[in-house]
Structures are given as structure tokens and as C-alpha cells.
N, C-alpha and C positions, 0 to 999 in steps of 0.2 A: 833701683840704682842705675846711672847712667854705665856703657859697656866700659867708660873711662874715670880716672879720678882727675881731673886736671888741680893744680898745684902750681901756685905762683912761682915762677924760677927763683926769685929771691928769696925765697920760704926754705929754710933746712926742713928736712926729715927732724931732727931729735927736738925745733919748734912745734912743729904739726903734733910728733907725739906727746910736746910735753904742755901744750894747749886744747889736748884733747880729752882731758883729764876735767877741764874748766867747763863745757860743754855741759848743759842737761843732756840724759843720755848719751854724753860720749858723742854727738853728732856735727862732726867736722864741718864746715863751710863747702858745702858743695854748687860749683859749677853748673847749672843746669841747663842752661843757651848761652847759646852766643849768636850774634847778627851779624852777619857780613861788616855791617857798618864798625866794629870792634865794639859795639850795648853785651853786656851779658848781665846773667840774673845771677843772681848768687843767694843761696839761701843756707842759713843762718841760726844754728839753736841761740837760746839765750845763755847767758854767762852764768856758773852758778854764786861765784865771788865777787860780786856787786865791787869791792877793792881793786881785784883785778881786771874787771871789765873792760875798761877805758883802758889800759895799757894794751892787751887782746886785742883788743878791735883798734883799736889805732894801727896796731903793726899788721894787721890780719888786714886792715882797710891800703894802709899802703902800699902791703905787695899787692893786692888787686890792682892801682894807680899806676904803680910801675910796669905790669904787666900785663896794659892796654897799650892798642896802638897810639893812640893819640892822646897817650897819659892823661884821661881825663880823670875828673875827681870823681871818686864814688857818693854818689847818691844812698842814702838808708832809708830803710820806709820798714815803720813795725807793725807788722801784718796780724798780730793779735787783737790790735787796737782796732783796726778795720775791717775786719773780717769774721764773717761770725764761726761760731765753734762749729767740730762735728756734731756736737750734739743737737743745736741750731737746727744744720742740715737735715739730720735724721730725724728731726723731727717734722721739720718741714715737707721731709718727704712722704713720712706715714700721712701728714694731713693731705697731704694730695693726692694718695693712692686713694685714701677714701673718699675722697672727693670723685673721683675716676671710677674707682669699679663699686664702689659700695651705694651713693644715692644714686636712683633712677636720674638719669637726665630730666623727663620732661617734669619730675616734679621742681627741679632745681635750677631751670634754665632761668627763668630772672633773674636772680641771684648770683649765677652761675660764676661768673667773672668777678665778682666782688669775692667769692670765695675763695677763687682761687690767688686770687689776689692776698688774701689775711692768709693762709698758706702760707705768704712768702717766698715760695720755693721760686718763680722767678729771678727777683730779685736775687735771690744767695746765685743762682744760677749765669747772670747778667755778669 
């Protein structure tokens, strides 16, 4: 976790704790950058009350707007959609470990790059 919790000024306390309850895991909207420019990231559990979602994020969306310099509009992007799982990753990683310390190079150097490539680990990496 960041040394800070940042917290829209127009956000009450007994909002935050009574929308954290709505949260998987209990995982509040956290702050994670911010850019000089006033971009910041903001990341986000999902809703577990499909009913109350859109009311949640709407109001949770707006004080993020209000409390940018240049009231821009939030941007959302659902990162499950696009991003592959940890499991993904760890896997992708085991197949590259073996790739690395387990075949001899010279017998796998032709191939070598093709392999590492079906891997994936790149790509999740990129």
C-alpha cells in the first residue's frame, strides 16, 4: 500500500465506509499516481451488487472529476478484460525458467526464440 490513502475532498468518511462494504474484498479505490500533469491512476475492485454498481461508481467517478485540477472526465478501462491472470503469468514464467536453465542451449538454439516466444512471458511482460 501507498505511505498515503488519498481521498477525494468531496467523499465523506461514513461514504467511503459505507461503499466499502460493496467492494470484493473490502478493496477501496485506491490512488496509485499521480503526474504533474493532474492524469492519475486509480485502481478499483469490482462491485459486488451488480444493482448498486452504477450508483458507486458514478459517485466514486465524480469526486475523482471534482478533484482533478482541470476537472477532466475519468477515463475507466477494465483490466481483467485485458490483462491476463496471475496464473497466466506464473505460468508463463515456469515455461521460461525451463527454457533458461533446463534445455542445453546448443541443442535448442534454432528454435530458441520461437520458444521463448510460445512462453509468452514477453508479451505479459511488454
Amino acid at each position: 500500500l501507498p505511505e498515503y490513502f488519498v481521498v477525494p475532498s468531496s467523499l465523506a468518511d461514513q461514504d467511503l465506509k459505507l461503499y466499502s462494504y460493496s467492494f470484493i474484498g473490502r478493496r477501496m479505490p485506491l490512488w496509485s499516481w499521480n503526474h504533474p500533469n493532474g492524469s492519475a491512476l486509480v485502481r478499483m475492485a469490482n462491485i459486488k451488487d451488480v444493482l448498486q454498481q452504477r450508483r458507486i461508481d458514478q459517485r466514486i467517478c465524480n469526486a475523482i472529476t471534482r478533484s482533478h485540477p482541470l476537472r477532466s472526465d475519468v477515463y475507466k478501462s477494465d483490466l481483467d478484460k485485458c490483462l491476463p491472470s496471475i496464473q497466466d503469468i506464473q505460468a508463463a514464467h515456469v515455461k521460461l525458467k525451463q527454457l533458461c536453465v533446463n534445455e542445453p542451449f546448443e541443442e535448442t538454439e534454432e528454435k530458441w526464440l520461437s520458444s521463448l516466444e510460445n512462453t509468452r512471458w514477453l508479451e505479459y511482460i511488454r
